[in-house]
Every structure is written in structure tokens, then in C-alpha cells.
C-alpha positions as CSV (number, residue, x, y, z in Angstrom):
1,X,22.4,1.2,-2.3
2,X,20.0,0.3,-5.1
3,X,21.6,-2.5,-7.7
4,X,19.6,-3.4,-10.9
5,X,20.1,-6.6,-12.6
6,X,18.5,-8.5,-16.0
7,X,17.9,-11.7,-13.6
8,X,17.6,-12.8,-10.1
9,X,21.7,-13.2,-9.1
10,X,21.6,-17.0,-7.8
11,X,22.6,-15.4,-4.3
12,X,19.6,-14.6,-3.8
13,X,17.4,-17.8,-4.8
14,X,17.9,-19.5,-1.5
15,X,17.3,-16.0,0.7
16,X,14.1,-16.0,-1.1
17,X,13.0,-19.2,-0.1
18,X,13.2,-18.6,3.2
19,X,11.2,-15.6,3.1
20,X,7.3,-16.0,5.1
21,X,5.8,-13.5,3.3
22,X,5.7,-11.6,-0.1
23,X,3.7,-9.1,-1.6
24,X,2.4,-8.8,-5.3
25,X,1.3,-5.6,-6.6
26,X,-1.4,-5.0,-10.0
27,X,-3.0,-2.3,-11.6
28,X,-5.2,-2.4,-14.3
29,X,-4.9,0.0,-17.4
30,X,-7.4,2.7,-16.4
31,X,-6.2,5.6,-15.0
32,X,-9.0,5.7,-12.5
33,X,-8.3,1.6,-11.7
34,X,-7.6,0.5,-8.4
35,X,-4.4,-0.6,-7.3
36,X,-3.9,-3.9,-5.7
37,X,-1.4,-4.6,-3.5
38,X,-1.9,-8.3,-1.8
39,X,0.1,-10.0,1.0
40,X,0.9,-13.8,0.8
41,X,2.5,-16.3,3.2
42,X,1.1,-19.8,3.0
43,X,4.6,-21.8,3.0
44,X,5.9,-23.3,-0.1
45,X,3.5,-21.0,-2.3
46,X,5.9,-19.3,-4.2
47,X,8.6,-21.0,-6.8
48,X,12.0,-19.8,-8.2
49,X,12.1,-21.7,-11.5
50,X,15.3,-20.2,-12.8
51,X,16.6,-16.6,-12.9
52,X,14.0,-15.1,-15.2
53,X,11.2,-17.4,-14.9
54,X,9.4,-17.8,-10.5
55,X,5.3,-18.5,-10.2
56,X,3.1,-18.4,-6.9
57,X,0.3,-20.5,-6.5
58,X,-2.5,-18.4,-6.0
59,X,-5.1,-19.4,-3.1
60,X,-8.7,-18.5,-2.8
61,X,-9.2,-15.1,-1.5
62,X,-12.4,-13.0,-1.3
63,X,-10.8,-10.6,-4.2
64,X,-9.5,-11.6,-7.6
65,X,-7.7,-8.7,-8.5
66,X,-4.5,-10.1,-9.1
67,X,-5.7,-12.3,-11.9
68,X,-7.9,-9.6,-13.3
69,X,-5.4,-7.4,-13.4
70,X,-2.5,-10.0,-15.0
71,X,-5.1,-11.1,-17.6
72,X,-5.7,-7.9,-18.5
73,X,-2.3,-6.0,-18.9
74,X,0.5,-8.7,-17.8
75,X,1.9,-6.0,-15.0
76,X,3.0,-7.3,-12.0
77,X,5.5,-7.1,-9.5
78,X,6.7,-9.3,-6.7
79,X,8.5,-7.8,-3.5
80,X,10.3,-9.4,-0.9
81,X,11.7,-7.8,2.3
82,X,13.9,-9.2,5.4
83,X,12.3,-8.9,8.5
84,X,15.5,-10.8,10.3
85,X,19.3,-10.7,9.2
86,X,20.2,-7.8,7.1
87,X,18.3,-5.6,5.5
88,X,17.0,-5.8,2.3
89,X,14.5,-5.3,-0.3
90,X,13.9,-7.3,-3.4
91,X,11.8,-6.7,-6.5
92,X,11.3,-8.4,-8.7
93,X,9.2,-6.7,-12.4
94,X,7.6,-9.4,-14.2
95,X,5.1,-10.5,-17.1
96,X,2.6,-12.6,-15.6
97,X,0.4,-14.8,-17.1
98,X,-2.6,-16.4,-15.4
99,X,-3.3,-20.3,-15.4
100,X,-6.5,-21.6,-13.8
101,X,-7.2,-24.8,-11.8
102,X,-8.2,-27.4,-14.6
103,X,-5.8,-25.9,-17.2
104,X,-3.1,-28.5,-18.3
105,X,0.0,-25.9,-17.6
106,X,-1.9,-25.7,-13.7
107,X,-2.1,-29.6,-13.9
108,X,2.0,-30.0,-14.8
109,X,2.8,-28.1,-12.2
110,X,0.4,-28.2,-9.5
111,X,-0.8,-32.0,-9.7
112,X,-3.1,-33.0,-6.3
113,X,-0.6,-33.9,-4.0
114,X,1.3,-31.2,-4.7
115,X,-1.6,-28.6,-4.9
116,X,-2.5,-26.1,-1.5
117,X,-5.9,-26.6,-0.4
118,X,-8.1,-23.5,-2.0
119,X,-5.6,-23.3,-5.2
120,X,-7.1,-21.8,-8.2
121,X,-4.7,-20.8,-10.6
122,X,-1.4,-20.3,-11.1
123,X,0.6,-16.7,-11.3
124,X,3.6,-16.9,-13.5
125,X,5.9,-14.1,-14.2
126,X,8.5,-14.2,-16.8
127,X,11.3,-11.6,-15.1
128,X,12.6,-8.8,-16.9
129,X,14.4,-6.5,-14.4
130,X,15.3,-7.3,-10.9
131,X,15.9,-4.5,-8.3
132,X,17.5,-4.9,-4.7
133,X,17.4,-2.0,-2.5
134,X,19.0,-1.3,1.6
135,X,15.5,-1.4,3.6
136,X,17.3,0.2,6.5
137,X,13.5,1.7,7.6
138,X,12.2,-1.3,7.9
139,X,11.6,-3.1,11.5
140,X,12.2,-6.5,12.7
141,X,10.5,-8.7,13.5
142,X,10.3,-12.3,14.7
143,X,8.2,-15.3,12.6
144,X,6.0,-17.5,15.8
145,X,3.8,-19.8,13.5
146,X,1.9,-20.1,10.1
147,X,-1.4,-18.8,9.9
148,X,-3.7,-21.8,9.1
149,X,-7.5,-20.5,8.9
150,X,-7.3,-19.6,5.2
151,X,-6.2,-23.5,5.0
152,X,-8.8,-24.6,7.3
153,X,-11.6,-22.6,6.2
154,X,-11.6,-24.2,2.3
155,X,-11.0,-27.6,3.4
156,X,-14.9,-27.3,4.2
157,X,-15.5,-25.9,0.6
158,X,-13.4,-28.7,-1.0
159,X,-15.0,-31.2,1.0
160,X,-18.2,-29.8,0.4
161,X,-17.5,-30.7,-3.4
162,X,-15.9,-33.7,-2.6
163,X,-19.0,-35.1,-1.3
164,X,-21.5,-34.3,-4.3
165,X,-19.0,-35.6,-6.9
166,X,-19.0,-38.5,-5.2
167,X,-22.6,-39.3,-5.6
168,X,-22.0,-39.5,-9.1
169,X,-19.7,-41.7,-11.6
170,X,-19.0,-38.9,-14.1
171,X,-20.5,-35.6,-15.4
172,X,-19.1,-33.1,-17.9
173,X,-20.1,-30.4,-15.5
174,X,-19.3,-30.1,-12.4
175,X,-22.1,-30.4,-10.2
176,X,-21.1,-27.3,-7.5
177,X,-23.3,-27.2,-4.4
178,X,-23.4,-23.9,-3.0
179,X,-21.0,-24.1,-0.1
180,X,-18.4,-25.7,-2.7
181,X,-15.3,-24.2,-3.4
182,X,-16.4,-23.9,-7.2
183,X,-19.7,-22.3,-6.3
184,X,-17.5,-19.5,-4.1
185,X,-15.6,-19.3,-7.5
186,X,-18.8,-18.0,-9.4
187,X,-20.7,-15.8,-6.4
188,X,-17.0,-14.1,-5.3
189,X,-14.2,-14.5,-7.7
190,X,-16.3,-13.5,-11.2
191,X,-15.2,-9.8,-11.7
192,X,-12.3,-7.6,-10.2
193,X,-13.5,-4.6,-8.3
194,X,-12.9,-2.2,-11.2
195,X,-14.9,-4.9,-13.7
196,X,-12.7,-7.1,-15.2
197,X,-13.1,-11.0,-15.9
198,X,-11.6,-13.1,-12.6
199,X,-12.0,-16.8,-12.6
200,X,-13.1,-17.6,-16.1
201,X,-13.1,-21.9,-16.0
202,X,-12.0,-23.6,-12.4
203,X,-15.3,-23.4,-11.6
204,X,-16.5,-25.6,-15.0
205,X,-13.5,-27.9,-14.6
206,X,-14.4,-31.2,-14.4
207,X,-10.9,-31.9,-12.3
208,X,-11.9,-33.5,-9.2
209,X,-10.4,-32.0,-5.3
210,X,-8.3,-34.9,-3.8
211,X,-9.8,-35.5,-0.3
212,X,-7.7,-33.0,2.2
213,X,-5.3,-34.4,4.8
214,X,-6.0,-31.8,7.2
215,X,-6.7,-32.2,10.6
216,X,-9.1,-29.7,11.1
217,X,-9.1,-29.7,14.9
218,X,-5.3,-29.6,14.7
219,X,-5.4,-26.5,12.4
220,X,-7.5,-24.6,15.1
221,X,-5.9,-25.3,18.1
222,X,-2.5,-24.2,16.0
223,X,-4.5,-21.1,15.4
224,X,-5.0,-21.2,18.7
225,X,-2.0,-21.4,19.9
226,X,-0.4,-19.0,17.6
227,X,-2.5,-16.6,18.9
228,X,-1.9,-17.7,22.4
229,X,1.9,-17.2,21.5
230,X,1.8,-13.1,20.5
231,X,-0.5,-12.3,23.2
232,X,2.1,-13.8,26.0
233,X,5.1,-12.2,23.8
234,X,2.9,-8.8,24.1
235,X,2.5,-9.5,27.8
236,X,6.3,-9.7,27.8
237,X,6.9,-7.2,26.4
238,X,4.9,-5.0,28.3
239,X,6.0,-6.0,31.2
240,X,9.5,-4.7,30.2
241,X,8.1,-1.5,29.3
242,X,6.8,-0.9,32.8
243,X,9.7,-2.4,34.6
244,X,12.0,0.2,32.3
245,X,10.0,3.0,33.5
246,X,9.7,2.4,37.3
247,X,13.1,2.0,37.2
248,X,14.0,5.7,35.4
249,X,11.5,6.7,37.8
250,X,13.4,5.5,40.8
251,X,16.7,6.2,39.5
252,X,15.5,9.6,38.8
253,X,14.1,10.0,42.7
254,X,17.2,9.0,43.9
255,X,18.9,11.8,41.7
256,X,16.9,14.1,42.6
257,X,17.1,13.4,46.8
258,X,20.9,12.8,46.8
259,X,22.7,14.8,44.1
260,X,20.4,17.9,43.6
261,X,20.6,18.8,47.4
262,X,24.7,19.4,47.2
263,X,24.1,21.3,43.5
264,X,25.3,25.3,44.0
């Protein structure tokens, strides 16, 4: 049964952070736009300030609608959904505002060891209506491991930037070579797909990447594994699925050779 409420209920703040994934959905004012609907899942991304006030850190993507779209109109919504337990669906209808890497409300709350590798701004939504639903349709399913190739793949870009700051004391702009995270800022994150401005100063910020702890070769063989890890659950349960069906088979033989023979 659907239940509405002004705030998130404080039940609910730790079930959220044990969600894996969430998905944030934009539009922007046109009636033509595009809507955007994008998944997230990177661990720890997402923060429950109180029970009007939560903000994701938003990670480098090859889009920027999300931050188009919030900069333009402020509309956003945040679902949730369990995928274990009981069933449930959570909404949660928001104001968002937009704050890019370099800004001093990005720097409070995302200072370097705190920040993701491949953050660029912060989403913050200021919740106005919260709406919690059965989710009886949807399946479950079980968590294996992280994805870490989004992780992996802008350490590189960082490190790339990394290295040419460091060839030089101080600058008030940021030199950007081109496989820099900054530089990917510019070439793929300027405009939305319907036009709008994207990333509008990470790029000029003179904030310097603090050098990644990743283990790079670590991250891949996790990949690795990961993937290693749904292929043998598939072979599992495919295995089952055959087994289940020899077996009607042969029960269905057996009906058919020792019952049927004494039906009138």
C-alpha cells in the first residue's frame, strides 16, 4: 500500500544505506526533452543528511544530464528498491541543486580523502515529499561484488593530471593534458543531449587530484573475478534447470509405462 510522508520516517535511513544501487530520474522543461533516468552504485556515494535534506556524489560518466537537467529546473527524484528482504519501493521528490568539484560547498563536504575517484560535483536535494510503495513485482536478486572499472578507468585520467601539475609550482589555470580527467570534462561533459550547460568550472579549478590509492591490478582481477562469480552462479543455475527437466521427463516416462497401462 502506497504511504506519503513530508520527510524520510528515520526507519528508513538505515535500510537506505544498505541499499547497492539507486536510481535518479531528470527532465528538462521542454516538452520535446529527453528524460534521464541513471543508475548508480559506487558504495558510500549517496548521503542521508537528515530527513529532508540527502546528496549523492556524482561520478564521471560519459552523459551529464543529471546536472543539466538539476541546473536547469531543480526536478529530480531519487528511487530506491529492495532487491533482498521485503519488498519495497522508496521515492524520494526533491530540489536539487548542483555543486561542482572546486566549489567551496563540494570542498566542505567532499574534501580529498573523502572524495571518489572521478567525482565532479555534488547532487543535493532538499526533500519535499517522500513516497514508499509494496514492490511486490519486483524480483530478487543476490549482490556478488562492486563493480570497480568505472573506479579503475579514471584513476588513469586523475593520474594523468596528477603528473602535469606536478611539473609545475603553481598556475591559476589548470594545465589539462588531454587524457586528464579535466580535459574529459570539456570534450564530454560540456552540454546535455538536449543542449543545456553540464560541467561549467571543475575543469578551470585550480584544486589539485590527491594521488589515488588504488591498486589498479587489484581492481581488475576483482573485475575479474566478479565476473568469474555470475558466470559459475549461471552455470549453476543452469545446471538445475536441466537436472529439473530430465527429471519431469523421467518421472513422466515412468507415468506413462506403469500407470497409463491399468487406466480404463
Amino acid at each position: 500500500m502506497v504511504k506519503y510522508y513530508d520527510e524520510i520516517p528515520e526507519f528508513l535511513f538505515k535500510w537506505i544505506a544498505q541499499q547497492k544501487v539507486f536510481w535518479v530520474a531528470t527532465a528538462p522543461l521542454t516538452s520535446d526533452g529527453l528524460v534521464n533516468i541513471s543508475p548508480k552504485g559506487v558504495e558510500g556515494s549517496f548521503r542521508v543528511e537528515g530527513p529532508n535534506k540527502v546528496w549523492y556524489e556524482d561520478l564521471t560518466g560519459s552523459g551529464i544530464e543529471t546536472v543539466a537537467h538539476v541546473r536547469e529546473n531543480g526536478r529530480i527524484t531519487v528511487l530506491f528498491n529492495a532487491f533482498e528482504g521485503p519488498p519495497r519501493i522508496l521515492r524520494l521528490y526533491g530540489k536539487g541543486t548542483v555543486y561542482e568539484f572546486g566549489t567551496p560547498e563540494y570542498e566542505a563536504l567532499l574534501p580529498p580523502e573523502k572524495r571518489q575517484i572521478g567525482s565532479r560535483s555534488i547532487i543535493m536535494l532538499d526533500v519535499f515529499k517522500v513516497g514508499t510503495s509494496c514492490g511486490y513485482a519486483v524480483p530478487f536478486f543476490t549482490y556478488k561484488a562492486p563493480r570497480n572499472r568505472l573506479l579503475t578507468h579514471f584513476t588513469r585520467h586523475e593520474l594523468a593530471d596528477i603528473e602535469a601539475e606536478a611539473k609545475i609550482e603553481s598556475c591559476s589555470i589548470p594545465p589539462r593534458p588531454e587524457n586528464g580527467l579535466k580535459q574529459y570534462w570539456v570534450v564530454r561533459n560540456a552540454k546535455s543531449l538536449d543542449g543545456l550547460p553540464g560541467v561549467l568550472s571543475g575543469f578551470e579549478s585550480t584544486t589539485r587530484f590527491k594521488s589515488p590509492k588504488r591498486n589498479l591490478q587489484q581492481d581488475d582481477e576483482t573485475e575479474r573475478i566478479g565476473l568469474r562469480i555470475g558466470e559459475a552462479v549461471k552455470a549453476v543455475v543452469d545446471l538445475k534447470l536441466v537436472v529439473a527437466f530430465f527429471t519431469g521427463v523421467m518421472v513422466t516416462a515412468s507415468y506413462v509405462k506403469c500407470v497409463r497401462p491399468w487406466s480404463p
